[in-house]
C-alpha positions in Angstrom: -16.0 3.1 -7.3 -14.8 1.7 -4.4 -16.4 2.9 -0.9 -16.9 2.1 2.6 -18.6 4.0 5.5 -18.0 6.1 8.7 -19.0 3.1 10.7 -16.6 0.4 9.1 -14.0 2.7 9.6 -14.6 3.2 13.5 -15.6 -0.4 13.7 -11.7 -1.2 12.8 -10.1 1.2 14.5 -7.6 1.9 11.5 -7.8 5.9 12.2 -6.5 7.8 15.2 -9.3 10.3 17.3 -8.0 13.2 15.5 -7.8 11.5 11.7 -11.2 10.2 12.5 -12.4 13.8 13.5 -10.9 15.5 10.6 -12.7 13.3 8.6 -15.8 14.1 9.7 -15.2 18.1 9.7 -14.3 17.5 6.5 -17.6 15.9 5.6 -19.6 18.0 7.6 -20.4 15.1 10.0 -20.8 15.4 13.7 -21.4 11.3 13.8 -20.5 8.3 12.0 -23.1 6.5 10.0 -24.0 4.0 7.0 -23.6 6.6 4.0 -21.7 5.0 1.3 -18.0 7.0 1.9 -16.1 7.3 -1.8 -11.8 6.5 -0.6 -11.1 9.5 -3.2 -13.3 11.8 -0.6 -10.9 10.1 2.4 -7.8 11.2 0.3 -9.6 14.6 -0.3 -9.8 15.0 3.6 -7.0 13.0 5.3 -4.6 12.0 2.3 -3.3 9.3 0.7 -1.7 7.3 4.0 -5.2 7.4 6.2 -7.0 6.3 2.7 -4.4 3.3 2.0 -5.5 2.7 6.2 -9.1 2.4 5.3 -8.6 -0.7 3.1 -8.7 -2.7 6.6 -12.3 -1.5 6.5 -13.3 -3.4 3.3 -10.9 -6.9 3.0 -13.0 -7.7 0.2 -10.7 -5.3 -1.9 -7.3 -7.0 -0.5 -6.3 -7.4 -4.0 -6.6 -3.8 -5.3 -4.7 -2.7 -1.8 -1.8 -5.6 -2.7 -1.8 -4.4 -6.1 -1.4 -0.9 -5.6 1.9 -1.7 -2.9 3.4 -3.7 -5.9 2.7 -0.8 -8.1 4.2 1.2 -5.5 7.7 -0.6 -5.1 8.3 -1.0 -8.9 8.8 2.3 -9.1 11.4 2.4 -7.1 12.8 -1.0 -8.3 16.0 1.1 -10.2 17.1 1.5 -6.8 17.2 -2.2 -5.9 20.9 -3.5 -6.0 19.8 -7.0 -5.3 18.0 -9.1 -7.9 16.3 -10.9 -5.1 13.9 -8.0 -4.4 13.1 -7.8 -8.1 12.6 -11.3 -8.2 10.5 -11.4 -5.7 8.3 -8.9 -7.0 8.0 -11.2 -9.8 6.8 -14.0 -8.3 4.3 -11.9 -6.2 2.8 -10.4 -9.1 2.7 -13.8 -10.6 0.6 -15.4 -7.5 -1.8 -12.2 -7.3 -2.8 -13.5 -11.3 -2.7 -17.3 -9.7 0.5 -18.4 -11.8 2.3 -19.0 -8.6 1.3 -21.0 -5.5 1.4 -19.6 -2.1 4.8 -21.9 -1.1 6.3 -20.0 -3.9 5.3 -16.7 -2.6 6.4 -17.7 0.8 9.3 -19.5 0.1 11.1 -17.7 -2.9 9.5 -14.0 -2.4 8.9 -13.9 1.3 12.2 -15.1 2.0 13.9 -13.5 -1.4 12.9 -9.7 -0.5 14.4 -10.0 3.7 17.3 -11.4 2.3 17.6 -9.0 0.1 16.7 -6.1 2.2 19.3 -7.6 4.7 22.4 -7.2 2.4 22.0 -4.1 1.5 24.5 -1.6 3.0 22.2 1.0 5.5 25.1 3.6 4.2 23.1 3.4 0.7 19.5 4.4 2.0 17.8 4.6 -0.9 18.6 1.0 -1.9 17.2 0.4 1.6 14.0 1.8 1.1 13.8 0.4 -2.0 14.6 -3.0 -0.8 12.0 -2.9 2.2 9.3 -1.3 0.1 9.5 -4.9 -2.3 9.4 -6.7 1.1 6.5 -4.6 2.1 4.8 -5.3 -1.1 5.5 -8.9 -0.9 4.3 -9.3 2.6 1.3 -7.5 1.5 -0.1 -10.3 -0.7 1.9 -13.5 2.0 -0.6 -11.9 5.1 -3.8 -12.6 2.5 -5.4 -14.9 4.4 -6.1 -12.7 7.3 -5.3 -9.3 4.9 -4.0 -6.5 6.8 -3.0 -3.0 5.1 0.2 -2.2 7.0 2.2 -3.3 4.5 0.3 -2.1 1.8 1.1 1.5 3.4 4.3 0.4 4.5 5.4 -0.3 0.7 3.9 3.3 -0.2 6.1 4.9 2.4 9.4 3.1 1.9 8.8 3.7 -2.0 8.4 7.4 -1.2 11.4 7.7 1.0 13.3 5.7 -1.7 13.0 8.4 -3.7 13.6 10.9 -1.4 17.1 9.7 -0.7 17.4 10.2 -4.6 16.2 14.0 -4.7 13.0 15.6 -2.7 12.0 17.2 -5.8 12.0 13.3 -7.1 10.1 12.6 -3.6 7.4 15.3 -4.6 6.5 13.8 -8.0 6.1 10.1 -6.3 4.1 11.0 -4.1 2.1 12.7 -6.6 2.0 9.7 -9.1 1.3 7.6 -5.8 -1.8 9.5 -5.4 -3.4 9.4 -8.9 -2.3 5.8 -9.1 -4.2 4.6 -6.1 -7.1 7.6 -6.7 -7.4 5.5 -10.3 -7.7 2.4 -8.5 -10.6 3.2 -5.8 -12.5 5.0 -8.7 -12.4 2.5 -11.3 -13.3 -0.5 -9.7 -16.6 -1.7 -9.7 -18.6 -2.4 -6.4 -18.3 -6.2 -4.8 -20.4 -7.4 -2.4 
Protein backbone atom coordinates (compact mmCIF):
# COMPACT_ATOMS: atom_id res chain seq x y z
CA UNK A 1 0.00 0.00 0.00
CA UNK A 2 1.31 3.03 -0.96
CA UNK A 3 1.42 6.00 1.75
CA UNK A 4 2.82 9.14 2.64
CA UNK A 5 2.17 11.59 5.67
CA UNK A 6 0.50 14.93 6.67
CA UNK A 7 3.95 16.46 6.80
CA UNK A 8 5.30 15.45 3.22
CA UNK A 9 2.37 16.74 2.01
CA UNK A 10 2.70 20.35 3.66
CA UNK A 11 6.40 20.02 3.09
CA UNK A 12 5.51 20.21 -0.85
CA UNK A 13 3.00 22.43 -0.93
CA UNK A 14 0.90 20.32 -3.53
CA UNK A 15 -2.54 21.09 -1.55
CA UNK A 16 -4.31 24.43 -1.32
CA UNK A 17 -5.17 25.85 2.69
CA UNK A 18 -8.59 24.60 2.26
CA UNK A 19 -7.70 20.91 0.50
CA UNK A 20 -5.15 20.71 3.23
CA UNK A 21 -7.79 21.52 5.98
CA UNK A 22 -10.42 19.23 4.64
CA UNK A 23 -8.08 16.68 4.86
CA UNK A 24 -7.42 16.90 8.16
CA UNK A 25 -11.28 17.33 9.34
CA UNK A 26 -11.65 14.44 7.49
CA UNK A 27 -9.04 12.54 9.55
CA UNK A 28 -9.87 14.02 12.60
CA UNK A 29 -6.49 15.97 12.76
CA UNK A 30 -6.11 19.40 14.10
CA UNK A 31 -2.15 19.17 12.96
CA UNK A 32 -0.01 17.56 10.55
CA UNK A 33 2.31 14.81 11.63
CA UNK A 34 4.49 11.49 10.70
CA UNK A 35 1.48 8.87 10.69
CA UNK A 36 1.82 6.74 7.76
CA UNK A 37 -1.32 8.42 5.46
CA UNK A 38 -2.88 5.48 3.01
CA UNK A 39 -3.67 7.76 -0.83
CA UNK A 40 -7.03 5.62 -0.79
CA UNK A 41 -7.92 7.61 2.66
CA UNK A 42 -6.75 11.08 0.56
CA UNK A 43 -9.28 9.94 -2.28
CA UNK A 44 -11.81 9.08 0.59
CA UNK A 45 -11.51 12.75 1.81
CA UNK A 46 -10.45 15.10 -1.01
CA UNK A 47 -10.92 12.81 -4.27
CA UNK A 48 -9.18 11.52 -6.92
CA UNK A 49 -7.40 15.02 -8.37
CA UNK A 50 -5.84 16.11 -4.67
CA UNK A 51 -4.72 12.22 -4.38
CA UNK A 52 -3.06 12.13 -8.03
CA UNK A 53 -1.41 15.80 -6.34
CA UNK A 54 0.04 13.91 -3.44
CA UNK A 55 2.37 11.82 -5.72
CA UNK A 56 4.75 15.07 -5.54
CA UNK A 57 5.00 14.01 -1.94
CA UNK A 58 6.64 10.57 -2.56
CA UNK A 59 8.80 10.79 -6.20
CA UNK A 60 9.91 7.45 -5.28
CA UNK A 61 6.59 6.18 -6.86
CA UNK A 62 7.00 8.36 -10.19
CA UNK A 63 6.49 5.30 -12.16
CA UNK A 64 3.09 4.12 -10.67
CA UNK A 65 1.93 8.12 -11.14
CA UNK A 66 3.38 7.84 -15.05
CA UNK A 67 1.74 4.72 -15.34
CA UNK A 68 -1.57 5.44 -14.23
CA UNK A 69 -1.66 8.88 -16.75
CA UNK A 70 -0.82 6.31 -19.63
CA UNK A 71 -3.64 4.24 -18.36
CA UNK A 72 -5.58 7.23 -18.30
CA UNK A 73 -5.14 8.46 -21.97
CA UNK A 74 -5.67 4.96 -23.59
CA UNK A 75 -8.85 5.06 -22.76
CA UNK A 76 -9.63 7.76 -24.45
CA UNK A 77 -7.27 6.84 -27.41
CA UNK A 78 -10.61 5.95 -29.80
CA UNK A 79 -10.87 9.57 -29.86
CA UNK A 80 -7.47 10.22 -31.21
CA UNK A 81 -7.61 11.16 -35.04
CA UNK A 82 -3.94 11.36 -35.32
CA UNK A 83 -1.71 8.17 -35.21
CA UNK A 84 0.98 10.29 -33.79
CA UNK A 85 -0.64 10.51 -30.33
CA UNK A 86 -1.08 6.73 -30.33
CA UNK A 87 2.26 6.28 -31.39
CA UNK A 88 3.51 8.17 -28.95
CA UNK A 89 1.93 6.40 -26.29
CA UNK A 90 3.62 3.48 -27.63
CA UNK A 91 6.91 4.48 -27.38
CA UNK A 92 6.21 5.93 -23.80
CA UNK A 93 4.96 2.73 -22.55
CA UNK A 94 7.90 1.11 -24.25
CA UNK A 95 10.61 3.44 -22.25
CA UNK A 96 8.59 3.09 -18.82
CA UNK A 97 9.53 -1.04 -19.36
CA UNK A 98 13.24 0.29 -20.65
CA UNK A 99 12.67 -0.87 -24.42
CA UNK A 100 13.10 2.67 -25.48
CA UNK A 101 15.79 5.28 -24.68
CA UNK A 102 14.98 8.59 -23.36
CA UNK A 103 16.04 10.41 -27.10
CA UNK A 104 13.22 8.22 -28.35
CA UNK A 105 10.81 9.37 -25.84
CA UNK A 106 11.83 12.92 -26.40
CA UNK A 107 12.27 12.92 -29.82
CA UNK A 108 9.50 10.67 -31.44
CA UNK A 109 6.79 10.91 -28.40
CA UNK A 110 7.53 14.22 -26.95
CA UNK A 111 7.51 15.76 -30.22
CA UNK A 112 4.81 13.11 -31.83
CA UNK A 113 1.91 13.85 -29.21
CA UNK A 114 2.32 18.28 -29.66
CA UNK A 115 2.24 17.73 -33.10
CA UNK A 116 -0.41 15.74 -32.91
CA UNK A 117 -2.41 17.68 -30.41
CA UNK A 118 -1.62 20.74 -32.81
CA UNK A 119 -3.51 19.38 -35.90
CA UNK A 120 -6.34 18.62 -34.44
CA UNK A 121 -9.30 20.88 -35.39
CA UNK A 122 -10.45 22.75 -31.62
CA UNK A 123 -14.11 22.46 -33.46
CA UNK A 124 -13.72 18.55 -32.64
CA UNK A 125 -13.06 18.85 -28.73
CA UNK A 126 -13.05 15.54 -27.79
CA UNK A 127 -10.20 14.67 -30.25
CA UNK A 128 -8.60 17.60 -28.40
CA UNK A 129 -8.74 16.29 -25.14
CA UNK A 130 -7.87 13.21 -26.29
CA UNK A 131 -4.88 14.42 -28.01
CA UNK A 132 -3.53 16.51 -25.01
CA UNK A 133 -4.32 13.85 -22.43
CA UNK A 134 -1.52 11.49 -24.64
CA UNK A 135 0.75 14.55 -24.58
CA UNK A 136 0.10 14.81 -20.87
CA UNK A 137 0.85 11.24 -20.41
CA UNK A 138 3.92 11.51 -22.45
CA UNK A 139 5.27 14.44 -20.76
CA UNK A 140 4.53 12.64 -17.58
CA UNK A 141 7.32 10.02 -18.05
CA UNK A 142 9.85 12.98 -20.44
CA UNK A 143 9.84 15.37 -16.80
CA UNK A 144 11.29 11.94 -14.92
CA UNK A 145 14.34 13.22 -13.97
CA UNK A 146 12.97 15.91 -11.81
CA UNK A 147 9.24 14.04 -11.63
CA UNK A 148 6.54 16.33 -11.24
CA UNK A 149 2.65 15.18 -11.10
CA UNK A 150 1.00 17.95 -13.15
CA UNK A 151 0.89 16.02 -16.02
CA UNK A 152 0.10 12.96 -14.40
CA UNK A 153 -3.27 14.95 -13.29
CA UNK A 154 -3.33 16.80 -16.34
CA UNK A 155 -3.67 13.43 -18.50
CA UNK A 156 -6.48 12.29 -15.88
CA UNK A 157 -8.42 15.49 -16.57
CA UNK A 158 -8.04 15.85 -20.35
CA UNK A 159 -8.99 12.04 -20.53
CA UNK A 160 -12.11 12.82 -18.45
CA UNK A 161 -13.16 15.76 -20.52
CA UNK A 162 -12.50 13.67 -23.62
CA UNK A 163 -15.20 11.82 -22.71
CA UNK A 164 -17.34 14.26 -21.64
CA UNK A 165 -17.45 15.82 -25.08
CA UNK A 166 -18.61 12.24 -26.02
CA UNK A 167 -21.68 12.03 -23.50
CA UNK A 168 -21.60 13.07 -19.59
CA UNK A 169 -23.15 9.88 -18.74
CA UNK A 170 -19.81 8.48 -20.64
CA UNK A 171 -17.87 11.32 -18.40
CA UNK A 172 -19.47 9.73 -15.18
CA UNK A 173 -18.39 6.10 -15.79
CA UNK A 174 -14.52 7.41 -16.58
CA UNK A 175 -14.26 9.07 -13.87
CA UNK A 176 -15.48 6.16 -12.01
CA UNK A 177 -13.09 3.65 -13.73
CA UNK A 178 -10.37 6.42 -13.19
CA UNK A 179 -10.84 6.11 -9.59
CA UNK A 180 -10.74 2.32 -9.02
CA UNK A 181 -7.85 2.23 -11.50
CA UNK A 182 -5.58 4.51 -9.65
CA UNK A 183 -7.39 3.31 -5.96
CA UNK A 184 -5.88 -0.37 -7.35
CA UNK A 185 -2.63 1.08 -7.93
CA UNK A 186 -1.86 2.88 -4.42
CA UNK A 187 -3.26 -0.26 -2.66
CA UNK A 188 -1.39 -2.93 -4.39
CA UNK A 189 1.85 -1.76 -4.49
CA UNK A 190 4.21 -2.77 -1.98
CA UNK A 191 6.15 -0.19 0.17
CA UNK A 192 9.74 1.23 -1.18
CA UNK A 193 12.05 2.90 0.70
Amino acid sequence: MITTTLNRIKHTGVLRKGDQERLLKGLGKTVTDDEPLPFAQIVEFNGLDDAVDCFDAEPQYAREAQAFAIWCARRVEHLMPDQRSLDALDVAERYARGDATREELLEQAVKGARKARESVNTKTRAAWYAAQAAEMAVWALARSEAFKVWPVRAAAREAWSAAAEEAWVVAQFERAAQMKKFLRIVTETGART
